[in-house]
C-alpha positions as CSV (number, residue, x, y, z in Angstrom):
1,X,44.5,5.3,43.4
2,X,42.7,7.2,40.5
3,X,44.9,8.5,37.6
4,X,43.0,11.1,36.2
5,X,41.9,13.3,39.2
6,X,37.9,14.1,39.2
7,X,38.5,17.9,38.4
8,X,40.4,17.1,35.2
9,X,38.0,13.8,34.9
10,X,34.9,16.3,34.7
11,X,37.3,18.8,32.3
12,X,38.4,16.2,29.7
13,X,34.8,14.2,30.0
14,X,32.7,17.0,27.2
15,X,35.4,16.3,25.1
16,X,35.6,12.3,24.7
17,X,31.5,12.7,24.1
18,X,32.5,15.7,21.6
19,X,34.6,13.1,19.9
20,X,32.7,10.1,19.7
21,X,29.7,12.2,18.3
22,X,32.2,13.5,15.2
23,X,33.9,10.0,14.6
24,X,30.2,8.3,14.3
25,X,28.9,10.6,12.1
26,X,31.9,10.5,9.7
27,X,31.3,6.8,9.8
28,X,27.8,7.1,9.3
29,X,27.8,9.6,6.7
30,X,30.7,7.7,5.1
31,X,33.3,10.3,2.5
32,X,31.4,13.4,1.9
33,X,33.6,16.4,1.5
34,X,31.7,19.0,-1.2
35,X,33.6,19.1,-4.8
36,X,35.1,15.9,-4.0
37,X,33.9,11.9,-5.1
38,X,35.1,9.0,-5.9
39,X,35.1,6.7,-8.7
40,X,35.2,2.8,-9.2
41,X,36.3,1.6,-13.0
42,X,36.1,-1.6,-13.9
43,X,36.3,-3.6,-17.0
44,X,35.7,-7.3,-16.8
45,X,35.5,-8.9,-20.2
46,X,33.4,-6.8,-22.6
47,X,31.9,-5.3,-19.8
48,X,32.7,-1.6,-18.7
49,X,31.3,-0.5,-14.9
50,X,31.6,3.1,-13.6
51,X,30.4,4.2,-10.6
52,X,30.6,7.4,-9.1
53,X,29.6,8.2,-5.4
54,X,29.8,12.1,-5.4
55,X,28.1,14.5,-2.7
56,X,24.9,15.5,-4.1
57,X,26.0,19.3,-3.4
58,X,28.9,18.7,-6.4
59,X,26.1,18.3,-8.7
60,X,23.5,20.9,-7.6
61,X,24.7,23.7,-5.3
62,X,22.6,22.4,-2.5
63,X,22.5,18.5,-0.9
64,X,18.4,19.0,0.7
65,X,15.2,19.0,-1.2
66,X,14.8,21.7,-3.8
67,X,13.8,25.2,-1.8
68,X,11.6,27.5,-4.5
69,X,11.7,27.2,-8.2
70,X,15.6,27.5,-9.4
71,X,16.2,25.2,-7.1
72,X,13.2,22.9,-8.2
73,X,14.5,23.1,-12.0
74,X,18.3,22.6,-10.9
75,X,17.0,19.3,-9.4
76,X,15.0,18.6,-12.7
77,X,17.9,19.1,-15.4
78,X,20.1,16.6,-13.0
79,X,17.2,14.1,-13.2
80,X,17.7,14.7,-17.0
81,X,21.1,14.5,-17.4
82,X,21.5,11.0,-15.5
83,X,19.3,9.6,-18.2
84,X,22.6,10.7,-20.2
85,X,25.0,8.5,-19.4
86,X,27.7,10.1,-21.6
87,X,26.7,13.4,-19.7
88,X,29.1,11.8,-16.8
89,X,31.6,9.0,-18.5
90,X,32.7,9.3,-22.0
91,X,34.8,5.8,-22.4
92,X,37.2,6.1,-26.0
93,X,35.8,5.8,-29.1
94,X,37.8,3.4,-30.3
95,X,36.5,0.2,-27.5
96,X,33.2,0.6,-29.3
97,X,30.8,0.6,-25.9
98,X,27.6,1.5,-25.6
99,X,25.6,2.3,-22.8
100,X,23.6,-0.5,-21.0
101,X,22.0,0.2,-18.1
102,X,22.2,3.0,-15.0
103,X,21.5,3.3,-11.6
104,X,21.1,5.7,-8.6
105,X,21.1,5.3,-5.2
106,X,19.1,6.9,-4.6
107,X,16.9,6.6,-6.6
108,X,15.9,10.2,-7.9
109,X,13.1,9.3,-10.3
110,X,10.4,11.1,-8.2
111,X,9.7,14.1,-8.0
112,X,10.5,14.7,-3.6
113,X,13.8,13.5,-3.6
114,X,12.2,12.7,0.3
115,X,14.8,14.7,2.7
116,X,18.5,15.3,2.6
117,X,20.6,13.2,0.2
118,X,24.2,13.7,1.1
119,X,25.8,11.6,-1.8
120,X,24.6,10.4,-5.2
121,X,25.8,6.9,-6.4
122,X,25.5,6.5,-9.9
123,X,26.6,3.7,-12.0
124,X,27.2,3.3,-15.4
125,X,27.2,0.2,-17.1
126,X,28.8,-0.2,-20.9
127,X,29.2,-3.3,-23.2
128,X,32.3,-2.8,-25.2
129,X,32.9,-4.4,-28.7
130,X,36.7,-3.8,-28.3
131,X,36.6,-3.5,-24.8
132,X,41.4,-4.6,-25.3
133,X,41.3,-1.1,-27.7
134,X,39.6,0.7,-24.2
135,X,42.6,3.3,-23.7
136,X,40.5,5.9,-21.3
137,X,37.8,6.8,-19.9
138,X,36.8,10.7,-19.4
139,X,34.8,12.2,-16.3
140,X,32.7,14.4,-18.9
141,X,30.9,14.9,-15.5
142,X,33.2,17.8,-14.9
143,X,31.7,19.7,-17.6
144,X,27.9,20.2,-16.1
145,X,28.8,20.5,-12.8
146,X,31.7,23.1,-11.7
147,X,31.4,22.1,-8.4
148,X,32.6,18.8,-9.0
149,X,36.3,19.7,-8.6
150,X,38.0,16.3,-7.7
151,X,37.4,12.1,-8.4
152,X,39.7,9.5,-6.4
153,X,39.6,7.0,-9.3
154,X,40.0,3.1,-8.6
155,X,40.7,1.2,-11.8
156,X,41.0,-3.0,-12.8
157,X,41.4,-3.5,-16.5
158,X,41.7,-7.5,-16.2
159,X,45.3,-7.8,-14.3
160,X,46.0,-4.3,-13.9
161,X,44.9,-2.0,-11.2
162,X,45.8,1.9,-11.0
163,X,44.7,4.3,-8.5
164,X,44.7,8.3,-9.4
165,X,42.9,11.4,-9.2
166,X,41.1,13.5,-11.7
167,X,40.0,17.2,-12.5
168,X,38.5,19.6,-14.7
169,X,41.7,20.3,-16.2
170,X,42.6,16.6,-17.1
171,X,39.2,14.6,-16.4
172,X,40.6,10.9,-17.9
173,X,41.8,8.1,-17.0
174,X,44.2,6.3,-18.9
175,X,44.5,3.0,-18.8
């Protein structure tokens, strides 16, 4: 004895495919919802670590290679500003850190960003002189890019772990 009868078995068939094809490409394509990112913040010892992983489209207005010349020099002034690292995380004055290293995945050095790039990782790497006076960090990102309207924040400052979300109007986290 059958319990789903092959009329409805050849109904409700489209739809299981339908949903197998959305839930792997979420999975693939991991969190990617336009104006929204997330952020990892961690100090360990003198040693400050931001990352952001933000859709591409938050930063640009477009998440494909550049199409004509605005778009071309859209693309260029991001390239610019991630050489800036204060341009995305402004950590307080008063720990004393200064910026030591970036990255990108991908990496966006060359000029063909080579085909659709749905998010942009970019971490931030600081050594901090008083990294026990480190009472916030700010997303300055939010200022260059109003699409950016949202960061999940993670945070571990040695014992203590906080999770929170950011936004134009009130970028920090506070520690």
């Amino acid at each position: 004895m059958s319990f789903i009868f092959p009329p409805m078995a050849s109904r409700l068939l489209p739809g299981v495919v339908a949903s197998f094809f959305v839930i792997s490409s979420a999975l693939a394509h991991g969190d990617h919802t336009h104006g929204q990112g997330s952020a990892r913040v961690v100090v360990d010892g003198q040693t400050l670590t931001v990352s952001l992983d933000v859709p591409l489209e938050s930063f640009l207005g477009f998440d494909y290679p550049p199409k004509g010349e605005a778009q071309t020099q859209t693309w260029q002034a991001l390239k610019a500003r991630l050489a800036e690292p204060l341009r995305f995380v402004e950590p307080a004055a008063e720990g004393e850190c200064t910026p030591a290293g970036t990255t990108s995945k991908p990496d966006l050095s060359g000029d063909d960003p080579g085909g659709d790039v749905a998010n942009l990782v970019y971490e931030v790497r600081f050594t901090c002189r008083k990294p026990e006076a480190l009472k916030s960090v700010v997303f300055s990102a939010f200022r260059d890019h109003p699409g950016l309207k949202q960061l999940r924040v993670q945070a571990t400052n040695g014992a203590a772990r906080k999770s929170l979300t950011v936004r134009p109007r009130f970028p920090a986290l506070i520690f």
